[in-house]
VOMARMI-381689 format. One record per residue (C-alpha): residue number from 1; x, y, z. Coordinates in Angstrom, 1 decimal. Layout:
+-----+--------+--------+--------+
!  nr !     xx !     yy !     zz !
+-----+--------+--------+--------+
! NUM !      X !      Y !      Z !
...
+-----+--------+--------+--------+
***
This chain:
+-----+--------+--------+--------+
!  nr !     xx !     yy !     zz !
+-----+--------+--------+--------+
!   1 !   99.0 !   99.1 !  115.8 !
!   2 !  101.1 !   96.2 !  114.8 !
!   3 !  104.6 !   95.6 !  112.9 !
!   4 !  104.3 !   93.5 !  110.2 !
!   5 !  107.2 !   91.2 !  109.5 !
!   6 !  108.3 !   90.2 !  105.8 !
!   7 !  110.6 !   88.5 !  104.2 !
!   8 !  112.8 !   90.0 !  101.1 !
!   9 !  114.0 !   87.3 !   98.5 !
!  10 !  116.0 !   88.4 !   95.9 !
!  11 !  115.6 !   86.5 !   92.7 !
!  12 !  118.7 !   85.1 !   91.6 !
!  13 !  119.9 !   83.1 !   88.7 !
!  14 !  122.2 !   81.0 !   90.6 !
!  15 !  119.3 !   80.1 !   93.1 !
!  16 !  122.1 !   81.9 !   96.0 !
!  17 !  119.6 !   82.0 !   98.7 !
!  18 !  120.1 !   85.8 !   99.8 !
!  19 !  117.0 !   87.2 !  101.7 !
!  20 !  116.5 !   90.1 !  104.7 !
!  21 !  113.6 !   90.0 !  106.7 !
!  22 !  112.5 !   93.4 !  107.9 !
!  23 !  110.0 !   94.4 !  110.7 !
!  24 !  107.8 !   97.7 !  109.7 !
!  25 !  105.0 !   99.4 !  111.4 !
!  26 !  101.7 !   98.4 !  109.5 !
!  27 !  101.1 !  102.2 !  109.3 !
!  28 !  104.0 !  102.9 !  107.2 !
!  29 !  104.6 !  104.0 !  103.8 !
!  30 !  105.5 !  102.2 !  101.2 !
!  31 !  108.5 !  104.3 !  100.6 !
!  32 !  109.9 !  103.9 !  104.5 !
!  33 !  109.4 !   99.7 !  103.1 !
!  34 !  111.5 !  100.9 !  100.1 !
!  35 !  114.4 !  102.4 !  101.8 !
!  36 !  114.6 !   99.6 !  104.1 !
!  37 !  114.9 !   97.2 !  101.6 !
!  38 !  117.3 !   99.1 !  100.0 !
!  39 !  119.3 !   99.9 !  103.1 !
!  40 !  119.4 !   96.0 !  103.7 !
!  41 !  120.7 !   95.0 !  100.4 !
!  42 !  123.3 !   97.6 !  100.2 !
!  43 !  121.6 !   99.6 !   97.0 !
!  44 !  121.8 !  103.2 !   96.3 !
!  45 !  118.2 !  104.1 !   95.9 !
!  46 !  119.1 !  106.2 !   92.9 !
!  47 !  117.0 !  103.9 !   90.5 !
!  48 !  113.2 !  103.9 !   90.3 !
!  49 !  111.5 !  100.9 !   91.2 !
!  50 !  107.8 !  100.2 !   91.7 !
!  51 !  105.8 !   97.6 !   94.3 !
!  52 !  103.0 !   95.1 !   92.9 !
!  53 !  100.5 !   93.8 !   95.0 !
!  54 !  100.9 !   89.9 !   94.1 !
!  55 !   99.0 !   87.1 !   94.9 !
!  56 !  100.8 !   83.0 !   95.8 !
!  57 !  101.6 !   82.5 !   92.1 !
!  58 !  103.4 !   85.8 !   92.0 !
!  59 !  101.5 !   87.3 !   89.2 !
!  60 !  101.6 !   91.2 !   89.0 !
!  61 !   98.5 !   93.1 !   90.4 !
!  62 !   98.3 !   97.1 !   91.6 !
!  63 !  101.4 !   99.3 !   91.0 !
!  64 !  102.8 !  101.4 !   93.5 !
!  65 !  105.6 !  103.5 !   91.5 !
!  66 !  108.8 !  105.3 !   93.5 !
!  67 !  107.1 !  108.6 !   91.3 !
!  68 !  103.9 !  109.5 !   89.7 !
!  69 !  105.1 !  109.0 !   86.0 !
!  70 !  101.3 !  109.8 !   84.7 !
!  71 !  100.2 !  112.6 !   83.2 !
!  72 !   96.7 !  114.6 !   83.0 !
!  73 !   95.6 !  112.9 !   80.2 !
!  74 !   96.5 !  109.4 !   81.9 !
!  75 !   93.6 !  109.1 !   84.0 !
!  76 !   93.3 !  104.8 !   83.2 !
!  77 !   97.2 !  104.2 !   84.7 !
!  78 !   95.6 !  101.8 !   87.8 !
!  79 !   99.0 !  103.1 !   90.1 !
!  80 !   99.4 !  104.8 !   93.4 !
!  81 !  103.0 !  106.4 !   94.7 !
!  82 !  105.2 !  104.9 !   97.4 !
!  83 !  105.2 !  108.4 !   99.7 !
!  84 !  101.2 !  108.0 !  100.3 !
!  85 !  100.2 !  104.9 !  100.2 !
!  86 !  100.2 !  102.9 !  103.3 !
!  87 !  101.4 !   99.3 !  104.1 !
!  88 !   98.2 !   97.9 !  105.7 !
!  89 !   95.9 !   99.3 !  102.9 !
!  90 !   97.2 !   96.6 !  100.8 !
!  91 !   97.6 !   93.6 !  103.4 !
!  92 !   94.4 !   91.0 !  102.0 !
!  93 !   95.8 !   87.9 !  103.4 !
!  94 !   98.0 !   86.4 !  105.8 !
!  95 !  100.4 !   85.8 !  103.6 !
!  96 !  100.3 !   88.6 !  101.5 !
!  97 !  102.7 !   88.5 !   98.5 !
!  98 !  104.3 !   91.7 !   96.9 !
!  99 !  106.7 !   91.9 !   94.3 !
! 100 !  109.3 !   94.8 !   94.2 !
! 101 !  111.4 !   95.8 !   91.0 !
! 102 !  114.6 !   98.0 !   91.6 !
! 103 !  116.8 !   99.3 !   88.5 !
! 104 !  114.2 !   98.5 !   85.3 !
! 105 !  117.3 !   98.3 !   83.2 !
! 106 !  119.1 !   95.8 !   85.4 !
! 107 !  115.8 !   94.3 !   87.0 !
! 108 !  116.4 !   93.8 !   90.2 !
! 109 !  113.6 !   91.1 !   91.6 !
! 110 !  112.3 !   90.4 !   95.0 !
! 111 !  109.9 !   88.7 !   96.5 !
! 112 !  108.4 !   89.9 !   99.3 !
! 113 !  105.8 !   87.5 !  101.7 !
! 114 !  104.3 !   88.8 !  104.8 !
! 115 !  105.5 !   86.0 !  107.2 !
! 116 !  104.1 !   87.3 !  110.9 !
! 117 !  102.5 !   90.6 !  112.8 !
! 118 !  103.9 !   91.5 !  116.3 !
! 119 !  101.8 !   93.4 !  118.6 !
! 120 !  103.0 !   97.2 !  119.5 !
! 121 !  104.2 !  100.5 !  117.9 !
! 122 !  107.7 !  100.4 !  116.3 !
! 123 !  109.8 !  103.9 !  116.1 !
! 124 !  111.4 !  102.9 !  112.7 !
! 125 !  111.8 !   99.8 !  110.2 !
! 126 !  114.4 !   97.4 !  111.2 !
! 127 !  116.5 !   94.5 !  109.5 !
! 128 !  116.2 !   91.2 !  111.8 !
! 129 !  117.9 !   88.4 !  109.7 !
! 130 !  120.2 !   88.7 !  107.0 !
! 131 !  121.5 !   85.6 !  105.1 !
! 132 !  123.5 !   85.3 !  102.1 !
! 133 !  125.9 !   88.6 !  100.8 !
! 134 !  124.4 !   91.1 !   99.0 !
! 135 !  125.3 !   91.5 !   95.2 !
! 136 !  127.1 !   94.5 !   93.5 !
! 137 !  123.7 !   96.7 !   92.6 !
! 138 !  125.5 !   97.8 !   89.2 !
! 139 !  126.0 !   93.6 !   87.9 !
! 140 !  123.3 !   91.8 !   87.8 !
! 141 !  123.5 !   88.7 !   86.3 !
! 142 !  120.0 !   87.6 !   86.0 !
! 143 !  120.1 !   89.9 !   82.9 !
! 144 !  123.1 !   87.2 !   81.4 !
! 145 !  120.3 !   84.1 !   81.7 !
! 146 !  118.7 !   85.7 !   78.2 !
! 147 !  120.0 !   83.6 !   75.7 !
! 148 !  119.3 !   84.6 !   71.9 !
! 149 !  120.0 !   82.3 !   68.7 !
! 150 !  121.3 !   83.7 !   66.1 !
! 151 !  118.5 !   83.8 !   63.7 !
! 152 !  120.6 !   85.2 !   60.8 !
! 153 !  122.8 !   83.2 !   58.5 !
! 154 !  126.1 !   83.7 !   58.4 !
! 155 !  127.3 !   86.2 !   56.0 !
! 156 !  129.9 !   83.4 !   54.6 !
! 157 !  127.0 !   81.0 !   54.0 !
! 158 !  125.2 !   81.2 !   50.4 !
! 159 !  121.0 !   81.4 !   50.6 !
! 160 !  119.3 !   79.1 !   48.5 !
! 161 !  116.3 !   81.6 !   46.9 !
! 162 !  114.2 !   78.1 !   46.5 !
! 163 !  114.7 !   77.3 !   50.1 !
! 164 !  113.4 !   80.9 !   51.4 !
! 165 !  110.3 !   80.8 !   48.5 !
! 166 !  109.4 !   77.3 !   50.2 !
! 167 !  109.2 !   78.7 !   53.8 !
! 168 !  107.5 !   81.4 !   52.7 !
! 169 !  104.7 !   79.6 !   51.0 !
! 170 !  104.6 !   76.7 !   53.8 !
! 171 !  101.6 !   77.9 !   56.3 !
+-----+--------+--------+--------+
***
């Protein structure tokens, strides 16, 4: 057996460069890879979140959900659950990518990159590096980058009927 060694970037707006890297036997589940990560960044764990196999321009492949949210009649949902699917199943490349969503309403992003294997058997994950301070789980400001225009007039401002008959008719 071998631990597997990965790096945990969270996604910021601000570019704060706040990463953990963690060392996990290749054996494990995805979940024991959840709660570390969780454990490292100082969140609760009382959100779902899912894993996605990703490839180097991060794109999002296989699920691998917190919870089985199919049902019987879902039999096409391409998704496996944390608590049995194992780490090393999904390990292609050396540098495998994975991308991990936490809180889908606040959308917590990292990015997670395989970075080295050590020989041996490891009892339980373990944090090994920790730079940059972990943000408050309940504010994230990633969510304040979407910027929407008003596309309404003002309701002071008078509407021209000719000028709304001319976009209308213009494609």
């Amino acid at each position: 057996m071998s631990a597997l060694k990965f790096r945990i970037l969270l996604d910021t707006a601000n570019d704060d460069e706040i990463f953990r890297d963690v060392l996990i036997d290749e054996s494990n589940s995805f979940e024991s890879f959840y709660k570390i990560i969780l454990q490292s960044f100082n969140f609760s764990g009382q959100e779902m979140a899912s894993f996605y196999v990703s490839n180097n321009q991060w794109d999002k492949g296989h699920e691998i959900s917190l919870m089985d949210l199919s049902n019987d009649e879902d039999t096409q949902i391409n998704c496996s659950t944390m608590n049995n699917t194992i780490i090393k199943d999904f390990i292609s490349q050396e540098d495998q990518k994975f991308i991990f969503i936490y809180d889908f309403l606040n959308m917590w992003i990292f990015l997670i990159e395989l970075i080295g294997k050590e020989d041996g058997d490891l009892s339980s994950p373990k944090l090994i590096l920790e730079v940059g301070n972990s943000p408050n789980e309940n504010e994230n400001t990633n969510l304040n980058t979407l910027i929407f225009e008003n596309q309404f007039p003002e309701e002071d401002s008078e509407i021209d009927s000719n000028d709304l008959e001319e976009d209308y008719y213009d494609y």
